[in-house]
C-alpha positions, 0 to 999 in steps of 0.5 A: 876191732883194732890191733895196736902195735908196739909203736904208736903212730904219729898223732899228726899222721892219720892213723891205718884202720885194718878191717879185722875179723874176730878170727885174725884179731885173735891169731895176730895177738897170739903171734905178738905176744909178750911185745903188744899191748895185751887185752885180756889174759887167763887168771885162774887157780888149778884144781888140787886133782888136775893133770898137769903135764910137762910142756908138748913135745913137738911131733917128728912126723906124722901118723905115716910115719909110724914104726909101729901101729899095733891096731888101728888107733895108735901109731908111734914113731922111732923117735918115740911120738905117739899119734891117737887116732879120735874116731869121733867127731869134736864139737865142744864135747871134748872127744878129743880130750876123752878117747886119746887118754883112755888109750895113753893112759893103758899104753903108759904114755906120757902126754907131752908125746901123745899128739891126736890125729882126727880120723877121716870117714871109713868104715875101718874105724867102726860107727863115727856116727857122734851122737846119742851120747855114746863115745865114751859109754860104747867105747871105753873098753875097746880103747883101753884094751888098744892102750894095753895091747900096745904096752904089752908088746913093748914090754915082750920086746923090751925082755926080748932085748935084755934076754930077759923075762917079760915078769921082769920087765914094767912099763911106766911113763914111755919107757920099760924098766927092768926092775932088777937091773934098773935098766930102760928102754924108751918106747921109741927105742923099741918101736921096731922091735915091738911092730915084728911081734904078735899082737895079744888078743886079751892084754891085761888092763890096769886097775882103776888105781893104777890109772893116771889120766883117767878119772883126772881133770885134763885141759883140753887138747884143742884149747891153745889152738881155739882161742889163738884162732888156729884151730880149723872149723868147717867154715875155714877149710880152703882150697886153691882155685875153690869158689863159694856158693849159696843156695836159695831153697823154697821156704816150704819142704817139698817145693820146687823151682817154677820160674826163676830169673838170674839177670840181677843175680849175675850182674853182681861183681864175683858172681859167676853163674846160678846152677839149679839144684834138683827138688828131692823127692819127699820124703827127703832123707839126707839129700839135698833139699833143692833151689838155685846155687849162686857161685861165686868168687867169695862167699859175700858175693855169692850171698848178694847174688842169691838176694837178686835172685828172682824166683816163683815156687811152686809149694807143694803138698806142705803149702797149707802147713799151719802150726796152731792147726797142727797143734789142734790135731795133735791135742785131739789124738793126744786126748783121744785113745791112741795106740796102746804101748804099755799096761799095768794093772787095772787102770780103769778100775782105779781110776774110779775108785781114786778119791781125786783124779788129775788131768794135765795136757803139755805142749812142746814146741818145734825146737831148732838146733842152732848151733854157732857154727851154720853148716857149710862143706867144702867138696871137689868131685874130680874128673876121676870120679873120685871126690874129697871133701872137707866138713864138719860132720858129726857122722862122716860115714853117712857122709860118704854113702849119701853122696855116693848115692849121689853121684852114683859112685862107689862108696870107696871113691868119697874121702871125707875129711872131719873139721872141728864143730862149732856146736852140733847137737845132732844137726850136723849127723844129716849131710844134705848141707854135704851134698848141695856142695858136692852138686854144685862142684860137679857142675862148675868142675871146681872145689866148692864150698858151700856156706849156710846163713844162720837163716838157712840153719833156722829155716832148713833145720831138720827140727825136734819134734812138736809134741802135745802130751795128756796125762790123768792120775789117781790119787787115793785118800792119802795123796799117794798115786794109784792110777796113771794114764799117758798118751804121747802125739809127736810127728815121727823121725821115722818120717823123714826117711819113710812114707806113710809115718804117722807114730812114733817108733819103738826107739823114740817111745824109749826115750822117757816114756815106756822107760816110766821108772814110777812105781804106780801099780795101774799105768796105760801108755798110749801113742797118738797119731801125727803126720810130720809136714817139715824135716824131723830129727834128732836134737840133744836129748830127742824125745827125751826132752818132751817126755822127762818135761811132763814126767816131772811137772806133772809129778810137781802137780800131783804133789801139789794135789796131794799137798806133800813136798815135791822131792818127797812126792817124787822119790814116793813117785819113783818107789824103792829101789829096784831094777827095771831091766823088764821094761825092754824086749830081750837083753838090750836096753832104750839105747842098745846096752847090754843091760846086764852091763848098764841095768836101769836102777831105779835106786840110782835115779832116787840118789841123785834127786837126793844129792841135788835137793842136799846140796841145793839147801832143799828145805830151807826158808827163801825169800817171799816169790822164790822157791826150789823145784826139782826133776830127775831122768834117766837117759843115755844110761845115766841118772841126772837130777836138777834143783833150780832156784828161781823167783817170780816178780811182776810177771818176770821169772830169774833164775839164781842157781842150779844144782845138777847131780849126775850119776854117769858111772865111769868117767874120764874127764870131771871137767867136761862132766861139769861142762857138759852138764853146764851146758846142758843147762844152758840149752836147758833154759834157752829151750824152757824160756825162749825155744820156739819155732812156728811155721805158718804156709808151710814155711818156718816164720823164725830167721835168726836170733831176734825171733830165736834167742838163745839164753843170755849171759845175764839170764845165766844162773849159778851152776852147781855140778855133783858128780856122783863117784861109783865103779859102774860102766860109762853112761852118756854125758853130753844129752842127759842133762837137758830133760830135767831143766825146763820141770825143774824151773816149771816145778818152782814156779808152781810152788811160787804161784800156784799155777803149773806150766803145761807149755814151752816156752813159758809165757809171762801170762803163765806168771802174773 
């Protein structure tokens, strides 16, 4: 890539080539700006509703500096600056542009003062762990209440200063107004002031008329810094005097070194020594897997030196590990009588007396994450004991309680410092990328950073669950469905952190199968065994993702069968409106909600199925190999329905356009809704079109993005997002739109050829 500068040179001189990354490129035409030749600019048009604010205010200081910090998320400056403290980790989400407006919003700030300051990982700070799509939804009245509590006090110490009543006085865009005298007092004018008073319990909050940031699109706050490639990644923390290593790993999870040669490794320039790594024992939790560190003085070097390393391995106990032999196993206890989670009515009865029954067995791959940022980690374990370290960590306390068991410290001795993520999706909660770095700079005495290649990422990832799903229903004379039977057979989370794991937990069943909103009087829930011989856990939407995939195209079977519509069958399927609070134990709900607070509405979940085919055109005449299908779930407390429109020809699927309605209750950004949503749609089809991952001698067989893609621009539809406006609390945002893509694409290719899709990813011989 090239830069060229405002002279051109000589044609009779050779021109300088300046090897470039993408990163400089972008940081040296954002500094040239206005005086070089520009290759591409921002063209777009402002949302009537948008936020706009007036230009930044550069801070005068930090946080430290802070007069007064009323509780630990806001400190604000004499000079009137006002720091926010995000307790949660940014990786594209846009926590970032979600928590500090909530709280400015009921401090009555004004947003060219708000500078955010990224929290590092302490348990002062309450759970950091950012997943299970939750910032927003467990936390929004808590940060509305910091806000407020804040702006109470500078109005006592406003009427304190005039000698006035506090009725008198009203706080509004960073200052506080005596209404009767018209005199103010700028917030940073009354920092002293405010940090000598009590700090209120119960502060009032604003209405929701009354809010100005909330609700309203907002850019976000990392923007001018990530497309100027200013914004520091995990991949870009440095230190002085830091060194860089890569690990070589054994190719099955359990296996260790059993002879190793590092002549070659050592013989390429930079590289200075090869430090063994300890196996972890099985099974591995967060620690870090094991191998041979290559350190050196830049990352290629260490990356060539782990190349010439020589090693043997031996296997271990997952050396004969084999994906269609596992999914053999698995589809004999899916199809056997499992565990029983959950009956209703007589299903055996019924399901003799119907007039048709149905059978479907689903399959769902082993998924990876496959964020564009691999994982990589920074650490120094000092001579004190003490270490620090630099990570982009979607959890940091784990960070800190897994590497101080690590080095057998006490937890207050681990600092960790949180990057932004480029991309997390649930990977980057599990630090074992963490702590190779931090063994690794215990035995060369020095900060290390560690790099994982996209290889390692594949190939180590600690991976979505297989699945394989039975399914049988009962239909009576008139289509309706009467009976339905459902065994679900995945290896367990649970596994990865316990011994002897063979189902699933009670959480992982609450993610879309015991939470079955279908309103059929004789249901039976079944769970089948399935050992896990690779690291399991947590990828966007979890087990969400298998169990909405079979809920909805097994719906579009039954319409099918019984030759009615499928968004009419579906809203059949989910019955009237009504509340399902019953399917929990006690008061709290699949993803710990008080469920007097977020009830699961069956009446919700039938308006976005709704909203989604009205403005897809559901119904309308399409053009001979297209149609519509159509999928709902209910997940992290929200409601999404999707209508993808696709077309079939020569044995080739498109998709032209998707329709997403989302009922999320309370929002605070509708930008990063849609662009969740939209996002979600994206992971959605990479993993209904490509997502697969095989294993093969106990070894992942995927590497890269040649035999992983990821969904291509070109394979990108149309994506239509209808937020549904209501007054109820937040529900998540992030997750609850990848369930109802893959059924929803399924669901139209059925009513296209016929044929129903019982397996992800979809293969062209499903089609022709």
């Amino acid at each position: 890539m090239f830069l060229f500068e405002q002279e051109l040179p000589d044609t009779s001189e050779r021109p300088t080539i300046v090897n470039m990354s993408r990163r400089d490129f972008l940081k040296r035409t954002a500094l040239a700006a206005g005086s070089t030749f520009v290759l591409g600019a921002f063209i777009g048009c402002r949302s009537k509703t948008e936020f706009v604010p007036e230009t930044k205010i550069p801070a005068q200081g930090t946080m430290a500096d802070a007069a007064f910090q009323p509780n630990l998320l806001i400190g604000i400056s004499d000079a009137g600056d006002v720091f926010i403290v995000c307790t949660r980790s940014e990786m594209g989400q846009g926590i970032r542009t979600g928590m500090p407006p909530v709280i400015a919003d009921e401090l009555e700030a004004s947003w060219n003062r708000v500078h955010v300051v990224q929290a590092d990982g302490d348990p002062k700070y309450g759970d950091q762990n950012t997943d299970g799509s939750r910032s927003v939804r467990k936390h929004f009245d808590e940060w509305r209440k910091a806000g407020a509590t804040a702006r109470a006090m500078f109005v006592t110490a406003a009427a304190q200063t005039w000698g006035v009543a506090e009725s008198e006085c009203v706080a509004e865009n960073h200052v506080v107004k005596h209404m009767a005298t018209g005199r103010e007092l700028g917030y940073g004018e009354l920092a002293a002031t405010a940090a000598t008073l009590e700090v209120p319990e119960n502060p009032t909050l604003k209405s929701r008329d009354q809010w100005r940031y909330i609700t309203k699109p907002m850019r976000g706050v990392d923007n001018r810094d990530i497309v100027t490639g200013t914004a520091v990644f995990g991949i870009d923390a440095q230190l002085p005097g830091m060194l860089y290593a890569s690990v070589e790993r054994c190719p099955v999870i359990g296996g260790k070194v059993k002879t190793y040669d590092t002549k070659s490794a050592l013989a390429i320039p930079g590289v200075r020594q090869v430090i063994p790594i300890p196996a972890a024992t099985l099974p591995p939790a967060f620690n870090a897997l094991g191998g041979l560190a290559v350190v050196a003085e830049n990352t290629w070097a260490a990356f060539k030196g782990r190349e010439a390393l020589e090693v043997e391995w031996h296997l271990g106990p997952n050396a004969t590990h084999n994906s269609e032999v596992y999914r053999n196993e698995m589809e004999k206890s899916a199809t056997s009588p499992g565990r029983e989670i959950r009956t209703v009515g007589d299903v055996t009865r019924a399901m003799n007396e119907a007039a048709k029954t149905v059978e479907a067995v689903y399959h769902v791959p082993m998924l990876a994450h496959a964020p564009m940022e691999p994982p990589s980690a920074l650490a120094w374990v000092k001579k004190d004991g003490t270490c620090e370290i630099w990570t982009p960590s979607q959890d940091p306390q784990a960070v800190r309680t897994t590497v101080a068991e690590t080095l057998g410290v006490e937890v207050e001795k681990i600092t960790v410092h949180v990057t932004l993520l480029g991309g997390g999706f649930g990977r980057k909660s599990k630090p074992d990328y963490v702590v190779e770095a931090v063994l690794i700079s215990k035995a060369v005495g020095a900060p290390v950073k560690v790099t994982w290649t996209r290889e390692d990422e594949i190939r180590f990832d600690y991976f979505h669950a297989p699945s394989v799903q039975y399914l049988q229903a009962g239909l009576d004379a008139q289509g309706k469905t009467t009976a339905w039977v459902h065994r679900t057979t995945f290896p367990s989370i649970s596994s990865t952190f316990r011994t002897n794991v063979d189902h699933a937990s009670s959480g992982e069943l609450g993610l879309g199968f015991t939470t079955n909103p279908y309103n059929i009087p004789n249901m039976r829930l079944e769970n089948g065994a399935a050992e896990a011989h690779v690291r399991i856990g947590w990828l966007r939407s979890v087990c969400n993702i298998q169990h909405g995939f079979t809920l909805n195209a097994f719906a579009g079977e039954l319409a099918q069968a019984a030759g009615r519509d499928q968004k009419d069958y579906l809203l059949e399927l989910i019955g009237p409106p009504r509340n399902l609070n019953s399917l929990f134990e006690g008061d709290k709900g699949a993803y710990g909600e008080d469920l007097s607070r977020h009830p699961y509405e069956t009446g919700r979940l039938r308006h976005v199925v709704e909203l989604a085919a009205e403005k897809a055109g559901w119904g309308k005449d399409r053009p001979k190999g297209h149609a519509l299908g159509i999928a709902a779930h209910f997940s992290f407390v929200s409601y999404v329905a999707h209508v993808v429109h696709a077309s079939v020809k020569d044995g080739k699927v498109r998709v032209h356009r998707v329709d997403c309605a989302v009922d999320c209750g309370t929002y605070v950004n509708p930008d990063r809704v849609k662009a969740q949503m939209e996002g979600s749609v994206v992971f959605g089809l990479t993993l209904a079109l490509h997502g697969k991952i095989t294993v093969s001698s106990g070894a992942v067989e995927q590497s890269n993005f040649h035999d992983y893609p990821l969904l291509r621009i070109n394979e990108t539809p149309e994506i239509h997002v209808h937020i549904v406006e209501n007054q109820s609390p937040p529900g998540g945002v992030g997750e609850p739109g990848v369930p109802p893509v893959a059924p929803a694409l399924t669901n139209a290719i059925l009513r296209i050829t016929g044929k129903p899709i019982r397996e992800l990813p979809i293969r062209l011989s499903e089609l022709s």
